[in-house]
N, C-alpha and C positions, 0 to 999 in steps of 0.2 A: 719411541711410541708415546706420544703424550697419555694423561690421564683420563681424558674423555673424551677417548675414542671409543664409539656406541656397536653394537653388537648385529647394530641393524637399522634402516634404513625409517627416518622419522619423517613429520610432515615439514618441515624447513627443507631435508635433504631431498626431497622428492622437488617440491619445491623449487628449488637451485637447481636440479639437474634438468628439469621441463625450461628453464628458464635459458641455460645454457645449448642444450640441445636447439631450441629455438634458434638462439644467436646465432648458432653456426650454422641452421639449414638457411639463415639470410646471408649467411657471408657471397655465398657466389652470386648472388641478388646483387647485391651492396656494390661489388667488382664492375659488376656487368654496366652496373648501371653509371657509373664514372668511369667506366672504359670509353665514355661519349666525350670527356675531355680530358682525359688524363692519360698521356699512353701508357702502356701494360706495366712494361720492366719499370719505369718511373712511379708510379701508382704503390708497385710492389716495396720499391725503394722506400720512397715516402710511409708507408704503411710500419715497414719493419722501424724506420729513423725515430716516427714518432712516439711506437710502441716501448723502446729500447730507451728512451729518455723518463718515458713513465715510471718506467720497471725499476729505470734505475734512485730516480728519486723516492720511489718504494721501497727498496731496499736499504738507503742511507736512512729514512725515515725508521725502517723496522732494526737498523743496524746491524744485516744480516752480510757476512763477511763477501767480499771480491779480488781478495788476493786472487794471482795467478801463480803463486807457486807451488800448491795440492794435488800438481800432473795431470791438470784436467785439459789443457793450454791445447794440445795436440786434437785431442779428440772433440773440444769444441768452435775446433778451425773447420775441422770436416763436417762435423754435425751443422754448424754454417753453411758453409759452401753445401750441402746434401739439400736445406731447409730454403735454401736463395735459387737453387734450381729446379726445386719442388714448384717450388711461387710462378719462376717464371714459366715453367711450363702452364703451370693453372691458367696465371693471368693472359699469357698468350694465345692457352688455345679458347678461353672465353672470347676471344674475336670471332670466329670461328664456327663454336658450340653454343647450345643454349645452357641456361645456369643450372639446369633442370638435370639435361643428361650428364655434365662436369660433374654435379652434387655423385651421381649413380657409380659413375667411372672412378673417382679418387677413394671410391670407399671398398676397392680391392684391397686396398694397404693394410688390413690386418690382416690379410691373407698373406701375401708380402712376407709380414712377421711371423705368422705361424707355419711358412717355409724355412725361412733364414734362420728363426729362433733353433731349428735341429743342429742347425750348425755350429751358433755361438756359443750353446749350452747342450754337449749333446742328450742331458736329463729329458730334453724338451724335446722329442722326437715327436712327428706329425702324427698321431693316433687316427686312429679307421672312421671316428666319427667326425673329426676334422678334417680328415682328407677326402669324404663325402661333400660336405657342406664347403670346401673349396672348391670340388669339381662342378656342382650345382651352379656354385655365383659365377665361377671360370663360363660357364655352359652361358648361363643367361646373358652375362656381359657380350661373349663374343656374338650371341644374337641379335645383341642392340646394336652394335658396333657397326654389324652390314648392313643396318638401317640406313648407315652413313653414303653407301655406296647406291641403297637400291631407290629410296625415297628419303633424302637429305630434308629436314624441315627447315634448315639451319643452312642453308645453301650450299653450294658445290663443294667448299672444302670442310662442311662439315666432320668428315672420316678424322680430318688433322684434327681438328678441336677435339675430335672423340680419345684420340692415339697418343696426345697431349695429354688429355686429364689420364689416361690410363698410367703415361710415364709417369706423370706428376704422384700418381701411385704407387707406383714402384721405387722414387726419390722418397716418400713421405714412409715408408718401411723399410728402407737403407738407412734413413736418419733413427729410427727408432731400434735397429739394430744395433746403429752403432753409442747410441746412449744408454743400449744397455749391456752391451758385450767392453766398453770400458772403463774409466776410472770416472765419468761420469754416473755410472749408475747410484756411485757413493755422495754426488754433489747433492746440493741444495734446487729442488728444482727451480725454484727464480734464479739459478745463477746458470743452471744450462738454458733456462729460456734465454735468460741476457745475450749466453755465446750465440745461440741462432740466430738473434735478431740484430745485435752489431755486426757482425759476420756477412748475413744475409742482406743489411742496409748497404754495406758498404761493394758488396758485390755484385746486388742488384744495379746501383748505379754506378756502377764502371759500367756493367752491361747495356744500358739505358744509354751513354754517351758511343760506346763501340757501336752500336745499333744504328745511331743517327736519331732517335726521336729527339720529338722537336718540344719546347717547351708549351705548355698550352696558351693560347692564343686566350683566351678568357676563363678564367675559373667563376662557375656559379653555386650555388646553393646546391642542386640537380647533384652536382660531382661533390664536392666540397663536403655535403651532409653522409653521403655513401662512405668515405676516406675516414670521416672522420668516425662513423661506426666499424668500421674497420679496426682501427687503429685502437681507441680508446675503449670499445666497447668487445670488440672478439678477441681482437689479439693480446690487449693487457687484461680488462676485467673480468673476462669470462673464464681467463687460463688460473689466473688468482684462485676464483671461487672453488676453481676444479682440484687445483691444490689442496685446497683448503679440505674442502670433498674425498679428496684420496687420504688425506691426513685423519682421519675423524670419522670416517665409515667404509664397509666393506669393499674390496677395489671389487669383488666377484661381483656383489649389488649392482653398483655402480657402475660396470658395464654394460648391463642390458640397457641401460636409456640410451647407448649410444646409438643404439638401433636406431632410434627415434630421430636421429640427424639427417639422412639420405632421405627417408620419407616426408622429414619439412621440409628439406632442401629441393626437394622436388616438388609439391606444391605450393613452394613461394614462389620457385620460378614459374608453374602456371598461372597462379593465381594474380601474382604480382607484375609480373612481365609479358603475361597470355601467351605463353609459350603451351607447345601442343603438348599433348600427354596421349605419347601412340603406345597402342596394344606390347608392342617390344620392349617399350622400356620402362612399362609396367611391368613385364615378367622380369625384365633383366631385377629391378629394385626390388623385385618378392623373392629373385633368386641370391640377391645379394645379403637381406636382411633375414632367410631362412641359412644362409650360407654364417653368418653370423652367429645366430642360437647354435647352428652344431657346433662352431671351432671354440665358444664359449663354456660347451659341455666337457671338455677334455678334462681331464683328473687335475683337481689343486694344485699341483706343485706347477702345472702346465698354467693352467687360467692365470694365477696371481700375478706373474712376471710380465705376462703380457698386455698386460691391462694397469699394467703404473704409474704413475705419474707424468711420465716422459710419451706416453702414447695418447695423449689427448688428442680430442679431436680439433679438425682445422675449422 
């Protein structure tokens, strides 16, 4: 535990988290928006290749070690592979869905966690106020979800884009299960982000090649500026600051802003994209974000684990 780490939550820290929170309610913006020439599983490829070269010149810069032989090798093949078909799911069913309803759907995943977590730890068993404010956002979600079926705004196969970002939920709380039920939980977090996103590069595009997509015909500005906030801006510098944020003030604090991520994420895509903002999936997002505050109410020993370094948001 470094020396100055603060007791509580300053005006920098507030700061960086409204900052961060931002960046990730435009990530499925960003997706969507270079899903116009870039296809999906490539996109994602690309996103992880460029991020993983950042990270990694970050790392020789801060000379923060990357042996593979600490037994971490094993567990951050999977946490890979779990983090590359989290992606693909997203970026696939953003063909699909709007950025709006994906943002609502993928933010099941700490519920995910604070299922799974009874199991890896059985300290951490699902309390009555968490298992409330799961069955809340469970309730609203599947509300939104037959929006899919009954008035699609997002066209016929909306339901898929919806059922996708759902999966891509349930991959995005396997991954964080399993970084923290192994010999990861003891790594350095830029060296478990590195295994997700070499992992995740390299098996995005196998699958980008197995698929058949085709290279794009033209890259412009339009895509090219979307990717590269992507890449440079959510997937290395925002996971850094977060780091940085978990090192140096309270992880409990420092949870509630994540609330604040589904609700930008959802009016970037209106605002930005003019995607519809219906009645259902305004309740599903006040069921998800009230579903939230309960599971973040469970007793210390519960909260701290689940909210570490390794659970950041996408």
């Amino acid at each position: 535990m470094s020396d100055d780490r603060k007791p509580r939550l300053d005006a920098r820290a507030v700061l960086l988290l409204l900052a961060c929170c931002a960046v990730w309610g435009l990530g499925q913006v960003a997706t969507k928006l270079a899903l116009a020439e870039i296809p999906p599983l490539m996109q994602a490829a690309l996103r992880s290749a460029g991020a993983a070269l950042l990270l990694l010149v970050w790392m020789r810069w801060r000379r923060l070690p990357l042996a593979l032989a600490d037994g971490t090798l094993r567990a951050g093949v999977l946490a890979g592979l779990l983090f590359a078909a989290e992606f693909a799911c997203i970026f696939v069913g953003l063909q699909f869905t709007t950025a709006s309803r994906m943002t609502v759907f993928i933010y099941l995943a700490p519920f995910v966690v604070a299922i799974g977590m009874a199991f890896v730890l059985r300290k951490e068993r699902l309390h009555a106020v968490q298992a409330l404010g799961l069955v809340g956002a469970f309730a609203g979600v599947v509300w939104a979800f037959a929006e899919g079926f009954v008035r699609p705004a997002a066209g016929p196969r909306q339901w898929l884009g919806d059922l996708l970002g759902i999966a891509g939920a349930v991959l995005w709380g396997a991954t964080t299960l399993v970084l923290r039920g192994s010999a990861l939980a003891r790594a350095l977090p830029e060296k478990t982000l590195l295994y997700q996103l070499v992992v995740s590069a390299a098996a995005l595009a196998l699958a980008s090649a197995v698929a058949g997509e085709a290279a794009p015909v033209r890259l412009t500005a339009a895509s090219l500026g979307p990717l590269a906030f992507q890449t440079v801006i959510v997937t290395f510098a925002s996971y850094l600051v977060w780091f940085w944020l978990v090192r140096h003030y309270p992880a409990t604090q420092i949870s509630a802003f994540t609330l604040l991520t589904p609700l930008l994420g959802l009016l970037a895509g209106v605002l930005l994209l003019a995607e519809p903002l219906t009645l259902r999936l305004a309740v599903a997002l006040a069921a998800v974000c009230l579903g939230l505050v309960l599971v973040n109410r469970a007793p210390p020993a519960a909260v701290k684990p689940a909210h570490s370094h390794h659970s950041s948001s996408r």
